[in-house]
Structure formats: C-alpha cells, structure tokens
C-alpha positions in Angstrom: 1.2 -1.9 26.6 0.7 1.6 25.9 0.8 3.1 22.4 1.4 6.5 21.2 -0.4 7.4 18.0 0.2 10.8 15.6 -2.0 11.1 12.9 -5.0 9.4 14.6 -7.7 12.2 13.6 -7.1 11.8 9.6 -8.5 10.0 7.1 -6.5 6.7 7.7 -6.1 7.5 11.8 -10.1 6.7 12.5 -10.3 3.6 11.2 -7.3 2.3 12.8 -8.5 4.0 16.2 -12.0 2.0 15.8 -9.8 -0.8 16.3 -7.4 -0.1 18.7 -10.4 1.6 20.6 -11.7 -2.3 21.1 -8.8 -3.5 22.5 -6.9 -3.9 26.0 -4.0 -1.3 25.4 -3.4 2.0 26.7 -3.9 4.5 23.6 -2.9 7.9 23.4 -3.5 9.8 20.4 -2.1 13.3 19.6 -4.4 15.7 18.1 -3.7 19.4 17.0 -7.6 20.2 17.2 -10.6 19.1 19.1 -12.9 17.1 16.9 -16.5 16.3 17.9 -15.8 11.9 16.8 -13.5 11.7 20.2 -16.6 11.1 22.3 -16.7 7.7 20.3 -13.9 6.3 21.4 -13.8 6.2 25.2 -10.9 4.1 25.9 -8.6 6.2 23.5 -6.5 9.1 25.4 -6.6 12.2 23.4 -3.5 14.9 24.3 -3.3 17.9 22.8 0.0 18.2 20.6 1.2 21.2 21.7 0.7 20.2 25.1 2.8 16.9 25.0 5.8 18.6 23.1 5.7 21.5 26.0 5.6 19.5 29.3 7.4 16.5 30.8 3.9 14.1 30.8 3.6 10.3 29.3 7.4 9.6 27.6 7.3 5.4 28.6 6.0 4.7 25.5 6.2 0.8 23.9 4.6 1.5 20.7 5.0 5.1 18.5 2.5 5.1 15.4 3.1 8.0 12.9 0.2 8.3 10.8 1.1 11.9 9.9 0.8 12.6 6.7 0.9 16.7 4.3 1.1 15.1 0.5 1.8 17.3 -2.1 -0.4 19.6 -2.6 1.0 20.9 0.5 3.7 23.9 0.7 7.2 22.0 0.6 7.5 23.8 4.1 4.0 21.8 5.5 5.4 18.5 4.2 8.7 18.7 5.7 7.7 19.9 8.6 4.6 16.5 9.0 5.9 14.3 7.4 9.7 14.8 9.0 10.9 17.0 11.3 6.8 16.4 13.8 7.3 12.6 14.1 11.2 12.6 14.8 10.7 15.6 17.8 8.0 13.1 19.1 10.2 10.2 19.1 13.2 12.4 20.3 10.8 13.0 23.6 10.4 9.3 24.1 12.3 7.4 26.3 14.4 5.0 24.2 14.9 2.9 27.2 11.0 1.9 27.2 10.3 2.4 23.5 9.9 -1.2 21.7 8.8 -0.8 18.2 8.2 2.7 15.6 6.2 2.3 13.0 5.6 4.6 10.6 3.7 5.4 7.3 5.9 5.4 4.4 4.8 4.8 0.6 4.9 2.9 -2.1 5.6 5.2 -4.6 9.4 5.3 -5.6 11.6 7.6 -3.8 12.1 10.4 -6.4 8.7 11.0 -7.3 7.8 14.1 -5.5 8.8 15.8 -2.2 5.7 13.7 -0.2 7.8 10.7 -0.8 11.3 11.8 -0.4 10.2 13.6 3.1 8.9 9.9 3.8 12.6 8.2 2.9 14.2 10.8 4.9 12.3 10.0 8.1 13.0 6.4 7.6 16.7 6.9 6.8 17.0 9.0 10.0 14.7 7.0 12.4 17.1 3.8 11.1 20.1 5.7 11.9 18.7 7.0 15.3 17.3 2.9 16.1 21.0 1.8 15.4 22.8 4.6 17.6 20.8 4.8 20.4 19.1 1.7 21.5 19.0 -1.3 19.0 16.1 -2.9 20.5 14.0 -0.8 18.8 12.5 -2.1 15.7 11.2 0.3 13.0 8.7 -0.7 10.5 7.6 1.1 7.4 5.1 0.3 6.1 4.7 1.6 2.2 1.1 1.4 1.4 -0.6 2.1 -2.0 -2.7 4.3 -2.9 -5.5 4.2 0.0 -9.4 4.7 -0.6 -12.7 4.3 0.9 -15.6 5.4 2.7 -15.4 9.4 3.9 -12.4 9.9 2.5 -11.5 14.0 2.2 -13.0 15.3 -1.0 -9.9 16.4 -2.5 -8.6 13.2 -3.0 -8.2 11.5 -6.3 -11.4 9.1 -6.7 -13.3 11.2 -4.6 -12.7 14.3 -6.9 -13.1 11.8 -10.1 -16.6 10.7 -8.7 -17.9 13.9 -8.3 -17.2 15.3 -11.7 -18.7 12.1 -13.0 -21.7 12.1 -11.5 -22.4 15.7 -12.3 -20.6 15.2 -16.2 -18.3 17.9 -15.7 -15.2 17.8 -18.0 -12.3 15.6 -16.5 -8.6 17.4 -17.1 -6.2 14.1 -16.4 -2.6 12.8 -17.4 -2.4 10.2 -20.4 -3.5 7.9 -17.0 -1.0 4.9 -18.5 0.3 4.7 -15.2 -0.5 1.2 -13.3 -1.7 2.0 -10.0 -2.8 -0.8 -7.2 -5.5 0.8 -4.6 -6.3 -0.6 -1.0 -9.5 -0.1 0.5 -9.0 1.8 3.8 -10.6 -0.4 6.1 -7.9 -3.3 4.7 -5.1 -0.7 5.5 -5.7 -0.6 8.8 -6.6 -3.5 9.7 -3.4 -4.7 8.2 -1.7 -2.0 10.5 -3.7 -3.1 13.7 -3.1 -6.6 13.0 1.1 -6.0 12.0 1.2 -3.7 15.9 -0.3 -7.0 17.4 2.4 -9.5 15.9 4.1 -9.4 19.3 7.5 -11.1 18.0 10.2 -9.0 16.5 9.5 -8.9 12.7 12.7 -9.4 10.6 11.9 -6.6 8.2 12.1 -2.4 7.6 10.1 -1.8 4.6 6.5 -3.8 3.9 4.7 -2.6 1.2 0.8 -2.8 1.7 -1.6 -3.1 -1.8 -3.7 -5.7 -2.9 -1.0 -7.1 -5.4 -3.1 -6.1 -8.2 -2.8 -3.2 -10.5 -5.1 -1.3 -13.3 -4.2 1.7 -15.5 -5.8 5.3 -13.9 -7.1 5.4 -17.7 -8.5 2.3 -17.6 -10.4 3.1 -14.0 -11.6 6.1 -14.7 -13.3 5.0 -18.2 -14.5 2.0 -16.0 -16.2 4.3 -13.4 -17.4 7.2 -16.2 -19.2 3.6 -17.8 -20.6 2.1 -14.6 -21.9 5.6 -13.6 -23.7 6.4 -17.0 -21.9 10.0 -16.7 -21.3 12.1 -19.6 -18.6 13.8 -18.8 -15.6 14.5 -21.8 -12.5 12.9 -20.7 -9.1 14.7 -21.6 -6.3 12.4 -21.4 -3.1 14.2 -21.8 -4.2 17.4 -20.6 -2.1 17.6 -18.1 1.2 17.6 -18.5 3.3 14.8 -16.4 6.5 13.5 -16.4 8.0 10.2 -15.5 4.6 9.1 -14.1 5.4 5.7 -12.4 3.7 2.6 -12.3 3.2 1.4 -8.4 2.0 -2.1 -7.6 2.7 -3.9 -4.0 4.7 -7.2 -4.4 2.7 -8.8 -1.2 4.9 -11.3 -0.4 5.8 -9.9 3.0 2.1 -9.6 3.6 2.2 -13.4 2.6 4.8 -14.3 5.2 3.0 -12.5 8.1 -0.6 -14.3 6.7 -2.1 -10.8 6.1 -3.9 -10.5 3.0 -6.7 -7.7 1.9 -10.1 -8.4 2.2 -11.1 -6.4 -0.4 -10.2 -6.6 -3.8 -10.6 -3.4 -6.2 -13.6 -4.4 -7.5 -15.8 -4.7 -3.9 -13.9 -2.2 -2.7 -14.9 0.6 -5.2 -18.7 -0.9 -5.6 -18.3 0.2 -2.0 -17.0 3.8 -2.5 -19.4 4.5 -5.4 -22.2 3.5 -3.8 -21.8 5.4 -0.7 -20.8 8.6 -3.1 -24.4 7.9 -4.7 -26.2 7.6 -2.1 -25.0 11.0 -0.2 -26.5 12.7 -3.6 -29.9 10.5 -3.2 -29.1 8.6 -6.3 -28.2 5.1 -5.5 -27.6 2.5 -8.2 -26.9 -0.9 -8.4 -23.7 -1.3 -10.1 -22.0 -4.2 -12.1 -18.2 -3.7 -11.3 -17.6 -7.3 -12.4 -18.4 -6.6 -15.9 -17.6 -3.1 -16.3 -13.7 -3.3 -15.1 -13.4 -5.5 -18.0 -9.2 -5.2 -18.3 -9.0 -6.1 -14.7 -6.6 -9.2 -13.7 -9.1 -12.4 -12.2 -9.0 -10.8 -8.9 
C-alpha cells in the first residue's frame, strides 16, 4: 500500500512517522524544507512539496494523510491557505481511481470558535462533497482530536509557554481559565492515527473525535502545575479578555467501537511533559501529580 503524508515534519507528523517508518508500506511524506531528523527514518520517502505539485511523479496513491496544520496565531491568509486550499490541491493531483481512504486532521473544538477551526470544517465539507461526486469509494475520515501535548513540543504552545514562566516565576496573563479542556498526550495521538490507517475495513464513520474522555478546567491545571512545580509566579485570571470560551471534551465512544483507547491519562502524561521540561533546565524533580491535581475525575 502506499501512503502519502502532508504534515509529516511537525510536531504531530514525527511521531506518527516513527511508526509508519516500522512498518511494510510505501511512505512518502511531503516536506517544504529539508530537516536534518530524515536520516532517521530510512524507509520513509521524502519529496519536496514544491516539486510534487510541479511534475507529473507518484499520483497512485491509496492512503492521503493531512497533518497540515497553521492555528491561529497565524495570518488568516497562512491558515487558509494550510489548512484548506494545500491539502485539497494535493488531493486534486491524486488519482481518484486508486485513492482508497483521506484522512485528515480536523478538531475538536466547535466550529465557530476561531478561523483555525472553521478552515478545518471547510476542508471536510468540501473533501465530502468532492468523495461523493467523483468516486464514492473513497472514505474520508476526520479525525477531531483535543488538545495535543507532549515531549518536544514547539515552545509556543500552551503548556510549553505555561511551564516555562513557572519554572522561572514570571507573571502568568491568562483568561478566567473556566473552560474544561481534555488533553491527549502526543504519542496516544498517533498511535491512535497509525492504528485507525491500519483498520483495513471500511469504517462507517466521518467525524471521530480523539481525547482521553476526561476533562479539567485550564484554571484548575495551571494552579495544579504552579503547585507541583513550587513556582512563584502571580497568576492573573481574567487578564485577558475572552469571549465565549468553550468547554471541549472527547465523547470516546467511537474510539470504544474501534477498541482504541489512550494510554495515557492526563496525569502520566503531564508527569511526563514536566519532567522532561525540568530536566532540559538541569532541575529534575520528582513530582506527585496524583495528589496535586486534586479536582481531577478518578482517571
């Protein structure tokens, strides 16, 4: 089987490639820019983007993977143009004839709630249209995950940027952080992707949201992490003004159905992020999640 994969150099992409690196498909993987991690993974096929739009190459594709992804602290231009218009031109060079299965990263945030996730229903809604008109064999999967975490994850993200301005008790500007969020650990992510593109019969859904089932206030986090941490840092709920801040937890039951289930629950998961985060600044601690997360659910 041979699998095309967009989006395979971020944050999500390389843990997914470890896996399909280990495993008897052909895997190409488009990449904008050289990065010096593709000597890892020998039996992955890395094409240049640009390239594979401008030339007539490898169009029998089974599989399409979009992990693309511009959230939104991107220009409404750079998201658009990711998160929409880059994955349908690649599918629109595919031959529909060959292609079996698109899946693509959605999320699990509602529709509305910024331009990342209405760019992410419009791909869907047109890719469903596109399925239906041109060769119905094709089954499309999106997949809405929560929010996603883990090990190396870009420093501009939300826990990363939280952790660092704990451990070095700088002031923390945040919304009143009511909101009840679930959070996946990355590794879970895609190993619930890699195990959904191996499910060789045809699925009977569209939309599968990804989480652990399991939701905790950002408040309730961060105070958790500013207590397991010892940090010092002032904590200004309501600084930032928000509006209509939803709450997001996955209802797993499709996960359920398919017998794919998390392997990490919040609490092992962060004791795993923190730890890391400490020990890159030479200060690891042993940590008592267990205790400190106190208004967790009995994960």
């Amino acid at each position: 089987m041979q699998i095309l994969l967009l989006g395979g150099t971020g944050f999500l992409g390389k843990y997914l490639l470890r896996l399909l690196n280990d495993g008897e498909d052909k895997i190409f993987c488009l990449y904008r820019t050289k990065k010096e991690f593709f000597s890892n993974f020998e039996n992955i096929h890395f094409i240049n983007l640009h390239e594979f739009i401008n030339t007539t190459g490898i169009k029998k594709i089974d599989y399409f993977i979009n992990l693309c992804c511009s959230y939104k602290n991107s220009s409404i231009e750079s998201i658009f143009l990711s998160n929409l218009f880059l994955p349908l031109h690649i599918v629109f060079k595919l031959d529909s004839d060959y292609l079996k299965k698109i899946i693509t990263i959605g999320s699990g945030l509602p529709i509305t709630y910024n331009t990342y996730t209405y760019s992410k229903y419009c791909l869907k809604s047109i890719l469903l249209n596109y399925v239906s008109c041109t060769n119905k064999r094709i089954q499309l999967l999106n997949l809405n995950p929560e929010y996603f975490y883990g090990l190396d994850e870009p420093q501009n993200r939300f826990l990363s940027t939280v952790l660092t301005k704990l451990c070095s008790n700088e002031q923390l500007n945040l919304s009143e952080g009511k909101q009840i969020r679930d959070f996946i650990y990355v590794e879970d992510l895609a190993s619930i992707i890699y195990k959904i593109i191996k499910i060789k019969s045809r699925i009977e859904y569209v939309d599968i949201p990804i989480g652990t089932g399991y939701g905790i206030s950002i408040r309730n986090l961060v105070c958790s992490l500013k207590d397991c941490l010892g940090s010092n840092s002032v904590l200004n709920f309501g600084a930032l003004e928000t509006t209509n801040e939803p709450n997001s937890v996955a209802n797993t039951t499709i996960l359920n159905d398919l017998n794919i289930m998390p392997k990490y629950s919040i609490k092992s998961g962060l004791d795993l992020l923190i730890n890391n985060h400490l020990n890159n600044q030479e200060n690891r601690v042993s940590i008592d999640l267990d205790n400190k997360l106190v208004n967790f659910r009995d994960l």
